[in-house]
C-alpha positions in Angstrom: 2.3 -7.2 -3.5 5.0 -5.3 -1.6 6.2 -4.3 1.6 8.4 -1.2 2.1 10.1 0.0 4.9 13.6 0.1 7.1 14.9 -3.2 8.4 14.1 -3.3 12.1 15.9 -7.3 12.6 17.1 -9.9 10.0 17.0 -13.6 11.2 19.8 -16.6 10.9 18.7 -19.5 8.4 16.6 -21.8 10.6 16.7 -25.7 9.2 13.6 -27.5 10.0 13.1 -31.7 9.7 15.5 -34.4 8.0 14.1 -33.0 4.7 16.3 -30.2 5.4 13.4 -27.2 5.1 15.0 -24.1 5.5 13.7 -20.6 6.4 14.9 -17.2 7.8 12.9 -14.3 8.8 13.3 -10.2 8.0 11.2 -7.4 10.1 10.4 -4.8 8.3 9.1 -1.2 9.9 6.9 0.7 8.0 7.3 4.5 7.2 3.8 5.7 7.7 1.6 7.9 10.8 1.1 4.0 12.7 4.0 2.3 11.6 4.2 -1.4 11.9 6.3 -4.4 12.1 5.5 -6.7 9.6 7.5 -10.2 9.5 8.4 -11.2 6.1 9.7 -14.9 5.7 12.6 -16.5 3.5 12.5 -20.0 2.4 14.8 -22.3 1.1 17.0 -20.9 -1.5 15.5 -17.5 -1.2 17.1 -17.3 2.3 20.6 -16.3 0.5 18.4 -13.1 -0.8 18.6 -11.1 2.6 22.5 -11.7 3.1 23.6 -8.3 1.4 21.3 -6.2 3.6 21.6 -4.7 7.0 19.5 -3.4 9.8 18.6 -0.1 9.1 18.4 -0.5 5.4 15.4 1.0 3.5 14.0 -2.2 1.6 11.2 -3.1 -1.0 10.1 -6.4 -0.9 7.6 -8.2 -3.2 6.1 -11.1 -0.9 3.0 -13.6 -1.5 0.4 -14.3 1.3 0.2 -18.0 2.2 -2.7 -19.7 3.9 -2.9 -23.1 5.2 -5.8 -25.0 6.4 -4.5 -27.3 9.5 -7.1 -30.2 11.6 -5.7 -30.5 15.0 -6.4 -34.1 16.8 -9.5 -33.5 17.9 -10.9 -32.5 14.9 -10.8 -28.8 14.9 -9.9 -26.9 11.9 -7.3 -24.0 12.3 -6.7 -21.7 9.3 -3.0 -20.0 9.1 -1.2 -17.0 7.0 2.4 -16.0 6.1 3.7 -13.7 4.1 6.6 -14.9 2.4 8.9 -12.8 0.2 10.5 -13.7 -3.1 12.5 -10.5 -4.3 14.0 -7.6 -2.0 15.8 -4.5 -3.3 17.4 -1.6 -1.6 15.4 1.5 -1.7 18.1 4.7 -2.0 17.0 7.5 -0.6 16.2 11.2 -1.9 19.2 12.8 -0.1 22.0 10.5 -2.0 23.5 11.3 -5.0 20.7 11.5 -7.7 23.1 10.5 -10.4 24.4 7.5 -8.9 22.0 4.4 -10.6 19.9 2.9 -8.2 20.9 -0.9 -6.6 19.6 -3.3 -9.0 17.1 -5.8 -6.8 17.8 -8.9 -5.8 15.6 -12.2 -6.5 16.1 -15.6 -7.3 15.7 -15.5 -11.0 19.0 -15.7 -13.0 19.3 -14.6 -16.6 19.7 -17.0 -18.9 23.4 -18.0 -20.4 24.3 -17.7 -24.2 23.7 -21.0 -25.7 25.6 -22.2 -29.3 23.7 -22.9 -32.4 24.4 -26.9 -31.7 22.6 -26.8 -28.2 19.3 -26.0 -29.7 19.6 -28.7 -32.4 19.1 -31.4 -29.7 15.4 -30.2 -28.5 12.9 -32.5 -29.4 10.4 -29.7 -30.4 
């Protein structure tokens, strides 16, 4: 799924706990007749992914909706969502130079480095 829109506020990383949980929040504003302001969340290394962008910026962003099931202490069950985003990309608009080629997203996948003949001898498959 995705989210477009303009960047209305971008959070500082928040650290949660002694395990050291991390997250950091975007608001995106979306460019239709009833816009709205949807929160998309960061966590842990993915945080790093909104530190290139800026309020104001138009932004795709591919998120995943979370839901958690939660029993308080007195035995009542509470039910909660997120949406948390994994990849976000700048969005250039029409009026910009067409010929200029478009920001490559960002995300958190890496491509892979050239390995040697000998580093694939070692695999036990």
């Amino acid at each position: 799924m995705e989210v477009q829109g303009k960047v209305k506020m971008i959070g500082e990383t928040q650290t949660f706990g002694s395990n050291g949980f991390r997250k950091r929040e975007i608001v995106v504003t979306t460019e239709e007749q009833y816009p709205q302001h949807i929160m998309v969340e960061f966590i842990q290394d993915k945080c790093d992914l909104l530190n290139p962008f800026q309020v104001g910026q138009d932004v795709k962003i591919s998120i995943n909706l979370r839901g958690r099931e939660w029993v308080n202490p007195q035995g009542e069950t509470k039910y909660f969502n997120s949406i948390q985003g994994w990849r976000i990309e700048s969005l250039q608009p029409a009026a910009q130079n067409a010929s200029a080629p478009p920001t490559p997203p960002v995300d958190a996948f890496e491509p892979a480095k050239d390995f040697s003949e000998e580093e694939h001898d070692d695999l036990p498959f």
